[in-house]
Structures are given as structure tokens and as C-alpha cells.
C-alpha positions in Angstrom: -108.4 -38.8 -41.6 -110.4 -36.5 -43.9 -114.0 -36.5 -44.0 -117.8 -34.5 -43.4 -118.3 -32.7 -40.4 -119.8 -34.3 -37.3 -119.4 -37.2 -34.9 -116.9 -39.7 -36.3 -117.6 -42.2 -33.3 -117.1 -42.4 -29.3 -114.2 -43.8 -27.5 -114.6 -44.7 -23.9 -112.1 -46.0 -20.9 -112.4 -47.2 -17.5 -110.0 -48.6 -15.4 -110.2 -49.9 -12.1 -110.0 -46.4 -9.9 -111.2 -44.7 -12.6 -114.7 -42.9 -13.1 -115.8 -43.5 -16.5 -115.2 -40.9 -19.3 -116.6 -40.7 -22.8 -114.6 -39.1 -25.7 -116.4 -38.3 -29.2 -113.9 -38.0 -32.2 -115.3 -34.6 -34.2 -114.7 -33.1 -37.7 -114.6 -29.7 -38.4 -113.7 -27.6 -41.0 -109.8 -26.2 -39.6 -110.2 -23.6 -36.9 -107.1 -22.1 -35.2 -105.2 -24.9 -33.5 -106.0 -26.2 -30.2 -103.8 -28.5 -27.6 -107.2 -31.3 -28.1 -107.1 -31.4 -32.1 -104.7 -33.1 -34.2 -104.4 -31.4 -37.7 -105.6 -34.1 -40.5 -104.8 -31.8 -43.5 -107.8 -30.5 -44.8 -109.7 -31.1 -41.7 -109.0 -30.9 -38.0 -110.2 -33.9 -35.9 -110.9 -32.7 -32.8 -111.9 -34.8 -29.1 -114.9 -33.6 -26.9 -115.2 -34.9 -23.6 -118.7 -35.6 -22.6 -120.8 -37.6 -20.4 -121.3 -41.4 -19.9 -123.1 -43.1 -23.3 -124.5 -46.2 -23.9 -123.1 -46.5 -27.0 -119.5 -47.2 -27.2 -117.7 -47.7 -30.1 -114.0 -48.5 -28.2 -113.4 -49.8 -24.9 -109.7 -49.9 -23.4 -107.5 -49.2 -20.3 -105.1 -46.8 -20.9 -103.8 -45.7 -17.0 -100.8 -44.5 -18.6 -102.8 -41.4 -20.5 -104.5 -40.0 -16.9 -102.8 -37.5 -14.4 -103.9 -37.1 -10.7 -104.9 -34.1 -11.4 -108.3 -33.3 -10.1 -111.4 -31.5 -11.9 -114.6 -30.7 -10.4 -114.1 -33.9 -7.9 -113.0 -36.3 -10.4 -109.8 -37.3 -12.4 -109.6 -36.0 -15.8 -107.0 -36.3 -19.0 -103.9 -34.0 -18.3 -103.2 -32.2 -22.2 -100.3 -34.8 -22.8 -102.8 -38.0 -22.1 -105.5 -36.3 -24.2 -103.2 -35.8 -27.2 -102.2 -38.8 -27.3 -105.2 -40.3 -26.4 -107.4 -38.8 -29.5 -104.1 -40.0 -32.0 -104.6 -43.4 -30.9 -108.7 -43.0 -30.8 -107.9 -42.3 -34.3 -105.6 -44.9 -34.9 -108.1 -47.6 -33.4 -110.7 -46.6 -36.0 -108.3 -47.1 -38.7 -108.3 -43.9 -40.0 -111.0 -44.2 -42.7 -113.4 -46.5 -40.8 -116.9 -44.1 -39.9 -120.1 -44.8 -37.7 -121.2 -48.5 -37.9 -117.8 -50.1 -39.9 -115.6 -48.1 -37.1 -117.7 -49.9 -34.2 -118.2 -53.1 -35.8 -113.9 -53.2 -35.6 -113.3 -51.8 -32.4 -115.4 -54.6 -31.0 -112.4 -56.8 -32.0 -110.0 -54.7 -29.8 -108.4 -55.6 -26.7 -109.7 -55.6 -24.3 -112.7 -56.6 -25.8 -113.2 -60.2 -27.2 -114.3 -60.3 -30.7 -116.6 -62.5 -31.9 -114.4 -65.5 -32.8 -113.1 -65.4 -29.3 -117.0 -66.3 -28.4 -117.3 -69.2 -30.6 -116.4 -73.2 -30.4 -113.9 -73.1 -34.2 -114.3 -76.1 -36.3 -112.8 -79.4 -35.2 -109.7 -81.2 -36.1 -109.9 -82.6 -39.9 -112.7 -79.9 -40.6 -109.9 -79.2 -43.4 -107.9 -82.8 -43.5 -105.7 -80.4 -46.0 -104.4 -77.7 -44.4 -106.1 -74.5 -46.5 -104.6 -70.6 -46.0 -107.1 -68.1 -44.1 -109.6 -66.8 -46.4 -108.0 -63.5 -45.8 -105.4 -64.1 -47.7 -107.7 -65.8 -50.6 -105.7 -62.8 -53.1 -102.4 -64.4 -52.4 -102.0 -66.7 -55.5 -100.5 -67.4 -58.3 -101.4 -65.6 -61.8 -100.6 -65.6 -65.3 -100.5 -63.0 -68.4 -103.4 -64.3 -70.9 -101.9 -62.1 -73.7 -98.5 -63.8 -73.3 -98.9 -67.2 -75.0 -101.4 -68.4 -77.7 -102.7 -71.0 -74.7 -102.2 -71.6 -71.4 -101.3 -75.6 -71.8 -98.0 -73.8 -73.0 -97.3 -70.8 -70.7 -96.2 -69.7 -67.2 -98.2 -69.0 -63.6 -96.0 -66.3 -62.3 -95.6 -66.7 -58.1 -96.7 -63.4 -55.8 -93.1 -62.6 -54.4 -94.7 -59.4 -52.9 -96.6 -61.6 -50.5 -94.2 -64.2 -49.3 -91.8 -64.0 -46.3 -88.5 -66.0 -46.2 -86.9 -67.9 -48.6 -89.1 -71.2 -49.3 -92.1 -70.8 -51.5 -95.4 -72.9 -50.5 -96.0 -75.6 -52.7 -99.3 -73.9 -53.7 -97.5 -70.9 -54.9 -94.7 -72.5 -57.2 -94.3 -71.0 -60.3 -95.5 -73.3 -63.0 -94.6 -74.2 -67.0 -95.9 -76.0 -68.9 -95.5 -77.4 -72.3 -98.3 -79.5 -73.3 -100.3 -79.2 -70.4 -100.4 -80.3 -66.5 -99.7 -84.2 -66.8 -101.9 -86.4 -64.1 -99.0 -89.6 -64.1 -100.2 -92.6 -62.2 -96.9 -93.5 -59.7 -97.9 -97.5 -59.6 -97.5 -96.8 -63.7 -94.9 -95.1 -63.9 -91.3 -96.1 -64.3 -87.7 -94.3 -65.2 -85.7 -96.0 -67.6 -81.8 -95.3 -67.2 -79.9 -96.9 -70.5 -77.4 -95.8 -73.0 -73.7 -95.8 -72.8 -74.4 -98.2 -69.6 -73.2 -101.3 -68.1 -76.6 -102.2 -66.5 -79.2 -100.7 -67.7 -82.6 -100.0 -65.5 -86.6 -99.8 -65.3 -87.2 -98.3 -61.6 -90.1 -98.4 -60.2 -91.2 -95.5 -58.1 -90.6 -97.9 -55.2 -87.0 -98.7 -56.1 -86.2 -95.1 -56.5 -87.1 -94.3 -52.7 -85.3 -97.5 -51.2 -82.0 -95.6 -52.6 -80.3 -93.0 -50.2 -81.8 -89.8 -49.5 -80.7 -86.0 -49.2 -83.0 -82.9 -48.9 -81.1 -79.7 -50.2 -82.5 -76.6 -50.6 -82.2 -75.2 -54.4 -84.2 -71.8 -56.0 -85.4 -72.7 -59.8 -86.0 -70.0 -62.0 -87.4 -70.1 -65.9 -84.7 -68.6 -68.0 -87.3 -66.2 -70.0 -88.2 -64.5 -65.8 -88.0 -60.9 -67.1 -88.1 -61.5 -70.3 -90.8 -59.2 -71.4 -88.2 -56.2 -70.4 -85.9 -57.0 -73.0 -86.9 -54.0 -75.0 -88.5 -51.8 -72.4 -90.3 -51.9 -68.9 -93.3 -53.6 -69.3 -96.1 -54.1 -66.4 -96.3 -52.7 -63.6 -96.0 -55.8 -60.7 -93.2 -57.2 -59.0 -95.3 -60.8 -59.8 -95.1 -60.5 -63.0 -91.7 -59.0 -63.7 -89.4 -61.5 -61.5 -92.2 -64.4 -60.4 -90.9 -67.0 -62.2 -88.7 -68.0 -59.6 -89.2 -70.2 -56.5 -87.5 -71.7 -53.7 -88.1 -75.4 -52.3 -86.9 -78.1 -50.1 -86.1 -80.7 -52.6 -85.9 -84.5 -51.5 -84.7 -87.3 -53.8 -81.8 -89.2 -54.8 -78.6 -88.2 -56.0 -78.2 -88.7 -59.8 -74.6 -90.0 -59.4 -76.3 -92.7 -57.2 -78.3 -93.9 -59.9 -75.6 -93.2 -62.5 -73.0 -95.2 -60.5 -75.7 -98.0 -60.1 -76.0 -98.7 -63.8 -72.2 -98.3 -64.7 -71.3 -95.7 -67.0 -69.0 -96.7 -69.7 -66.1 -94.3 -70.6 -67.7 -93.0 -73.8 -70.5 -91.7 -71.9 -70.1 -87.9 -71.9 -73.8 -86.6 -72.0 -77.4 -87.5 -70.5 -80.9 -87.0 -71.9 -83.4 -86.4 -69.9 -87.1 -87.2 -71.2 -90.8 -86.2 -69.3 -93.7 -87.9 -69.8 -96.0 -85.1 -70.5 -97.6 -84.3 -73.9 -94.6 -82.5 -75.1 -91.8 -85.4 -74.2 -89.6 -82.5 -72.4 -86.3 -83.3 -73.3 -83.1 -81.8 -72.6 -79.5 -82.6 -73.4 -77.0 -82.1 -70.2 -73.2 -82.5 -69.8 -72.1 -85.6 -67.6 -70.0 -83.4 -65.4 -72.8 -81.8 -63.9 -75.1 -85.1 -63.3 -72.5 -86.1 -61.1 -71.7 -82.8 -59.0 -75.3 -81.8 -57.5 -78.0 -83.3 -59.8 -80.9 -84.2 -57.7 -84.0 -87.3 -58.9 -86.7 -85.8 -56.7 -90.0 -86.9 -55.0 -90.8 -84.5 -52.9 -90.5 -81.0 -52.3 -90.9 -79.3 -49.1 -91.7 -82.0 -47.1 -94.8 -83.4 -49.1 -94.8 -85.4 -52.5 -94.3 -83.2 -55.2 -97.4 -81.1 -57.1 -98.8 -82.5 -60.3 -97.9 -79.2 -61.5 -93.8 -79.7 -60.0 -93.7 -83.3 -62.1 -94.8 -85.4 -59.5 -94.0 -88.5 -59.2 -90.7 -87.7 -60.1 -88.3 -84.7 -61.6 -85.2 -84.1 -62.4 -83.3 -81.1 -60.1 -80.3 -79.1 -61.8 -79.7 -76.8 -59.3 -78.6 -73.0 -60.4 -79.3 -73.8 -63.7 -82.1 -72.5 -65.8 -85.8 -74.2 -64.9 -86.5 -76.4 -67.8 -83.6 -78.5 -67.7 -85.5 -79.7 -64.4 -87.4 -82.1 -66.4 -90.9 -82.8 -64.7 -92.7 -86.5 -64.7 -89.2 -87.8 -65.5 -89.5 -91.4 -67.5 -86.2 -91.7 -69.6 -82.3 -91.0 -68.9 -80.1 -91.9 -71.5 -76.5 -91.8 -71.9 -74.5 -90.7 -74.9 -71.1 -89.1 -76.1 -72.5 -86.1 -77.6 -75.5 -83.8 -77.3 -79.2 -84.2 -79.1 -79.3 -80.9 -80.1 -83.2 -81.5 -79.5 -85.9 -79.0 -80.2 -85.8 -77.5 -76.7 -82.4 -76.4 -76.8 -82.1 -75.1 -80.9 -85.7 -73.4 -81.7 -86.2 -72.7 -77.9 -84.0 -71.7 -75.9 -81.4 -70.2 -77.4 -80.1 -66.5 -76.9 -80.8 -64.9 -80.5 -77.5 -62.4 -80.5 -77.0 -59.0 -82.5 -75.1 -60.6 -85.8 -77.9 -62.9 -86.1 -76.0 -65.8 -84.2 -77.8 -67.9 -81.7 -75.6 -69.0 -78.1 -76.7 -72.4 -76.9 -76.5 -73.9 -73.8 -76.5 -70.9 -71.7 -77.6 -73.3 -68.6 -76.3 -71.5 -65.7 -78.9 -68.6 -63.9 -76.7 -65.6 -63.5 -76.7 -63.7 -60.3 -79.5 -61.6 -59.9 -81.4 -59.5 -57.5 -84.5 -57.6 -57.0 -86.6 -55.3 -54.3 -89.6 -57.0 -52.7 -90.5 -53.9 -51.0 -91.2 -51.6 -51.9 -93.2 -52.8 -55.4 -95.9 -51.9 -57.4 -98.1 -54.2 -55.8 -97.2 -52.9 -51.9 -96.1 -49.1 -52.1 -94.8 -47.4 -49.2 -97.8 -45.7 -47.0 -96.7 -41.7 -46.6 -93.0 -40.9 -45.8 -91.0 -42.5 -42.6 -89.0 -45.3 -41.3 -89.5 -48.7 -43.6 -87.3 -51.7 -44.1 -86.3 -52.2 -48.0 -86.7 -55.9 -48.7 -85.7 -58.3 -50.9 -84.8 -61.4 -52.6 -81.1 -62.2 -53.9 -79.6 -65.5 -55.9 -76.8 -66.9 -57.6 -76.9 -70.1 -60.2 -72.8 -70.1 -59.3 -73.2 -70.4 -55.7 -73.7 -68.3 -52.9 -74.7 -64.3 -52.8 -71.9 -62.7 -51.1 -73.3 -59.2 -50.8 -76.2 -56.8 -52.1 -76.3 -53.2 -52.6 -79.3 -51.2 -52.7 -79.6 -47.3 -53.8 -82.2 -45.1 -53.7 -81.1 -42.6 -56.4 -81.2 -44.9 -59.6 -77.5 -45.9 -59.0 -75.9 -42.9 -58.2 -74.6 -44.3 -55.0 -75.2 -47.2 -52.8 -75.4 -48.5 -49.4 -74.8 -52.4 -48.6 -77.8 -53.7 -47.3 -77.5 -56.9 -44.4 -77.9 -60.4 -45.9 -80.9 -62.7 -43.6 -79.2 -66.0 -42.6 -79.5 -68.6 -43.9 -77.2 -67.6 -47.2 -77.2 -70.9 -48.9 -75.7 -72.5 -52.1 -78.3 -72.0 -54.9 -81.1 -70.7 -52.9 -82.9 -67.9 -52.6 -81.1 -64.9 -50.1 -82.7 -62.5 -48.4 -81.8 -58.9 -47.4 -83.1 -55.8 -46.3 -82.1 -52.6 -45.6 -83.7 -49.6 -43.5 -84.6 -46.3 -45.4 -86.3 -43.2 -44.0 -88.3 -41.8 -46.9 -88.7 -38.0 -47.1 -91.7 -38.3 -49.4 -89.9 -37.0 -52.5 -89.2 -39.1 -55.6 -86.8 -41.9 -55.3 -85.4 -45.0 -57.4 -84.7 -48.0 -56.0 -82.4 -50.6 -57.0 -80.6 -53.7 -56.1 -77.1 -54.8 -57.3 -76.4 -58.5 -56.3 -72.8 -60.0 -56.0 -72.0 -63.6 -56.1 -68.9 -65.3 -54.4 -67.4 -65.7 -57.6 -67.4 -62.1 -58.1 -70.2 -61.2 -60.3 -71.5 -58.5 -60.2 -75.1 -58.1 -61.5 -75.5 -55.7 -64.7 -77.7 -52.8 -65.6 -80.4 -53.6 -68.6 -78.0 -51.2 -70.7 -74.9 -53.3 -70.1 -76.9 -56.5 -71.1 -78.4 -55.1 -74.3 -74.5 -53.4 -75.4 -73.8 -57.2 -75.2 -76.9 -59.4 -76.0 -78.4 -56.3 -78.2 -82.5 -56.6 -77.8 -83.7 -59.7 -79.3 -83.3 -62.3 -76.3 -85.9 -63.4 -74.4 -83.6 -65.4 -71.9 -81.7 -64.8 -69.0 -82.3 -61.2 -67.9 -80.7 -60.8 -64.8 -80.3 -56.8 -65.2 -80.9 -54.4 -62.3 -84.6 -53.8 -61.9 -85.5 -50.5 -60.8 -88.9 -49.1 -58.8 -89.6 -45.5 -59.6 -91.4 -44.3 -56.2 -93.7 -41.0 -56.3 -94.5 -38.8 -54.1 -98.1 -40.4 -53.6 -96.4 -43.5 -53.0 -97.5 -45.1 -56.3 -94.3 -47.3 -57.5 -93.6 -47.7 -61.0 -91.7 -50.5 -62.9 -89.1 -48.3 -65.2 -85.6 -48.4 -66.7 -83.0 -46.4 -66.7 -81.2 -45.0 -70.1 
């Protein structure tokens, strides 16, 4: 705690048994040390004992920092207790909290009862829609303006450095959009399932949720998350280099329910699936996959889906890449070969060295990144923290993660955070001391097919540096000795 000479604030205690003694925190310009100061840096704040005031700033019980010891008739402080009981005097006041804004907290402390403590709180339905604390009003989603020409065709990126676990609120789900959020009216709205059929349909919304139900947990993740590192590390934020990826409890109805409801005839070997937003979403699938995990979905996380999630009704492809998760599904339609439609030829498509273009490159490679440290919440001096982070697999589940701290030069397997699911998100963590110095941190996900995830430099030997899509390379943190933490790559 660094600041101008003079009284920083008083800190009182009383305990039952106790006489009353006042403490004032002081700066001074360093002197020689003394068993009463604790050394700041540049300053050394220093504790005066002093009579009673009528002006605390802290109040608390702390019979665990006073000896028997006698002075003058009364108990005082033995050196140990007054050591440690100026750190935490200093602790209370947060360290960079002076006069008024220093008292105004410590009125909040135990024992004391803050103000809210004082107070009836608003009633039940004050909020008939549960809202988050205002204090966390910063926690949201964003978006890059500069990154699309408007934003009814562009990405909200979701704030991974502020979520904990592995599902994603609803309010915090990364969105894209084509053409636009589409407002669909559910009594209007209907999914037609015809083709290569035997029956075909017109489902109400209705009908759809009188068929059996599953919930699964699945992560979905845009195929161009990290695409703006393709050529280079790019901004500085964990949100906006890996935030277009979520994690939800999905509910619906299995596709191969519907699919054996209609009849498929034997020259059926493909599905198109068609939204009914501006842009008609449309993507062509292969039938074997409809029928292994393919989900028709109403609601996500326990609630009916987001306007901005398709509701009424999406399509769910689990582990493969986002927008073959059509949203405000209308049309399924069966064929024997692909549409080749303009979502999967202009868009979509992996642009390769030689000038060649790969198609249908559905399936979200493993893939793996830090969640802290990050740009956004840097370590706070050196010490003990816990590296977190976030781990998945489009093949199935994450078997283990490696993390290093030296840009690769060696590794240490960090512990993967039950549950470790099919297609879901994975968490792990791993505990590092910092010695303040310079570090890079990584993380090297392996699937349970044995993948292994690649550095940017093996993906660009391979994919050269045109793609946009599915970069799944090794991200790396640089952190200084400040504890500013930079996006960077390694050559």
C-alpha cells in the first residue's frame, strides 16, 4: 500500500475481557525497520497505538492476536499479535482504500452489519425474471464492430473469463446470426419433414413435444472461434479469441424419432435442414449422423430456448461445427445426395494452399484453452494460483490436458473437473506457484480417440494461412512481470 504520509485510518477491537484499544495505520517515508511496521515498498506502513476514539473506521474481535501479558495495568498486543494485526488492518482496508472510502467498507465487515443487513430487501416477484446482481452488470456478451460490415450478420462472442463450470447461462450464449435475430411466433410455426419419405409431416410445435424426450448436455462452437489468428495474434482477450463457444443443457426430441416416424425410403442418404430466418439457413447433412445423436430442440437449460438460440425450435448436431445447428428450424428434407447450398461452397469452406477448397469439414476438432490466467483477469503479484480452464472434443470425450508454463518446453498434466462428458465442455485446472518472472502458458488437449491438439505452426504447414475455419491450435498467454497477460504466438 503506497501512498502520502499521515493517518491512513484507525482500527479498533474489543472483546469481551478486553479493555478497548485503538490502532492508527501511518505512512511514512522508510525509516530503519521496526517489529510494528510492515515494509510496503516505497513506503513503510507503520501501527501506533493510541487512546480510545470516537471515530472508528474497523471494528472486530480478534482474541487470538492478544497475550496475557500485562502493561501499565492493562493487556496489550504481544509483537506477534501486533504484526499480524496491522497486515490484516491493512488487508481490511483493501489496500488502496484511504480516509472516507476505507471507512465507508469496513462498516460492511464482520462483525459489523452493513447496511443491507438493516434493511427489509424487495419482495418476491420484485424481479418475476430472475436478473444477475448489478455487480456483475460488466459480465456480458460483446462483439468486434470492425469484424463484419453489420451486425444482422456477425457474432456476440461469450465472457469465458467470467464463467465457472461447464454450462453457459442462457443470457451469455454466443450468438450468430445471418440475417438478423428472428421473433417466430410458436402457434405459427410448423416443421415440415418430406422428401425421400413414406409419410411425410407438418408438426405443430405441439406435436413435437408430445414425442419422447432426452436432455443431453452438448458444447457448440462456430467453426471461424479463432479465426482472426489465422495469420497472427490478434486482440488481446480471452472473450474474444475462444468466445464463440458455449455449453447448454439441450432438451428436445431425437431426430431418428422423427425420421423413423415419417419412414425413410432406402434412397434417402442426406437431410436438409432449412431456418426460418431472413437468410433461410440451410445446411446439407449426411443421414448417418441424423440418426446417431441429432437432437430437435425446445429448450435449453431448463427454460425454452432464446430468440437469439432459434427458439421455438433448432436443430442440435452435437460436436460438429455451430451452424449446422440450424435455428427457427421449419424444413427437413430428405434426398440421396447433397445441395451443395451456399452455406457450405462460398461459406464455409477451408480455402487450402494450392488454391483448393475442403468441404464439409463438420466435425470441431479437440481443442483447449487457459481461462486463467487471461488478458482480461491477470494474476495479482507472484504466489500460489490455480491455472484454469476449458477443454472439448467434437469426437467425444477429453481424455487428458497438459498445461506448461514455458511456451511448450515441457509440461505437467493438469487434473480434469468431473463431470468429463461426451461433447461437452471439460474443465481442468492445475496449481502453479508464480515467481514473478516471465512465463508462457499453454494448454495441449487430448481426445479419447487420440488427438492430440496442434500448435498454430503445425496447422498453417498443413492448412497454410488463408482459412478462417476450424482453428483449434494451442493458444498461448504471454505473462509479464507486472502481471499484464498478452495474447501471442509462438514461431
Amino acid at each position: 500500500m503506497v501512498g502520502p504520509s499521515g493517518s491512513l485510518g484507525k482500527l479498533w477491537h474489543s472483546d469481551a475481557g478486553f479493555p478497548l484499544i485503538e490502532a492508527r495505520a501511518v505512512v511514512r517515508p522508510c525509516p530503519n525497520t521496526h517489529e510494528n511496521a510492515l515494509d510496503s515498498g516505497k513506503h513503510l506502513v507503520q501501527v501506533e497505538y493510541v487512546k480510545r476514539s470516537r471515530e472508528p473506521i474497523i471494528r472486530m474481535r480478534l482474541p487470538a492476536l492478544y497475550s496475557r501479558k500485562s502493561w501499565r495495568g492493562r493487556r496489550v498486543p504481544d509483537p506477534a499479535g501486533r504484526r499480524q494485526f496491522m497486515a490484516l488492518g491493512v488487508a481490511l482496508a483493501g489496500g488502496a482504500l484511504f480516509g472516507r472510502d476505507a471507512a465507508r467498507a469496513a462498516e460492511s465487515f464482520p462483525p459489523q452489519d452493513p447496511p443491507w443487513s438493516k434493511t427489509l430487501g424487495p419482495g418476491v416477484v420484485d424481479r418475476p425474471y430472475g436478473q444477475p446482481s448489478p455487480f456483475v452488470k460488466d459480465v456480458i456478451r460483446r462483439n468486434v464492430p470492425w469484424l463484419t460490415a453489420t451486425r444482422e450478420s456477425s457474432v456476440s462472442f461469450s465472457p469465458l473469463q467470467d464463467l465457472s463450470g461447464i454450462v453457459t447461462p442462457n443470457g451469455l450464449f454466443f450468438e450468430r446470426h445471418h440475417s438478423g435475430r428472428a421473433d417466430v411466433d410458436p402457434r405459427r410455426h410448423r416443421l415440415m419433414i418430406h422428401g425421400l419419405v413414406e409419410r411425410p409431416l407438418l408438426l405443430t410445435m405441439q406435436d413435437i413435444e408430445r414425442f419422447p424426450s432426452v436432455s443431453r448436455i452438448y458444447f457448440l462452437e462456430c467453426p471461424a472461434n479463432g479465426g482472426m489468428e489465422w495469420r497472427g495474434a490478434q486482440l488481446d482477450s480471452l472473450q474474444f479469441t475462444h468466445g464463440m463457444i458455449s455449453c447448454a443443457e439441450w432438451t428436445g426430441v431425437k431426430l431418428s424419432t422423427l425420421l423413423e416416424e415419417v419412414g425413410l425410403k432406402k434412397e434417402a442418404k442426406w437431410l436438409l435442414a432449412e431456418g426460418a430466418d431472413g437468410a433461410h439457413m440451410t445446411r446439407s447433412l449426411p443421414l448417418a449422423k441424423c440418426l446417431d445423436d441429432c437432437l430437435i430442440v425446445y429448450a435449453q437449460n431448463g427454460e425454452a430456448l432464446r430468440p437469439e438460440q432459434g427458439f421455438p425450435l433448432r436443430l442440435l448436431v452435437p460436436g460438429w461445427e455451430g451452424n449446422v445447428s440450424v435455428k427457427w428450424l421449419r424444413r427437413l428434407k430428405l434426398g440421396d445426395k447433397p445441395w451443395f447450398t451456399r452455406e457450405e461452397t462460398s461459406k464455409y469452406t477451408d480455402l487450402m494452399p494450392d488454391g483448393s477448397a475442403r468441404g464439409f469439414t463438420w466435425v470441431m476438432d479437440a481443442k483447449s484453452v487457459i481461462t486463467f490466467p487471461c488478458p482480461e483477469k491477470p494474476p495479482r503479484g507472484a504466489g500460489l494460483y490455480e491455472i484454469r480452464g476449458l477443454a472439448w472434443s467434437g469426437r467425444g470425450k477429453v481424455k487428458a490436458v497438459d498445461v506448461s508454463v514455458d511456451g511448450g518446453v515441457s509440461w505437467t498434466r493438469a487434473e480434469l473437473k468431473a463431470p468429463v462428458m461426451d461433447k461437452a465442455l471439460t474443465r481442468f485446472t492445475l496449481a502453479w506457484r508464480w515467481d514473478g518472472k516471465p512465463a508462457l502458458l499453454q494448454s495441449r488437449a487430448v481426445d479419447e480417440t487420440g488427438y492430440v491438439q496442434p500448435t498454430i505452426a503445425q496447422l498453417r504447414k498443413v492448412r497454410g494461412l488463408n482459412s478462417t475455419y476450424h482453428n483449434n491450435s494451442i493458444q498461448t498467454w504471454q505473462v509479464k512481470p507486472d502481471g499484464r497477460v498478452h495474447n501471442v504466438q509462438l514461431a
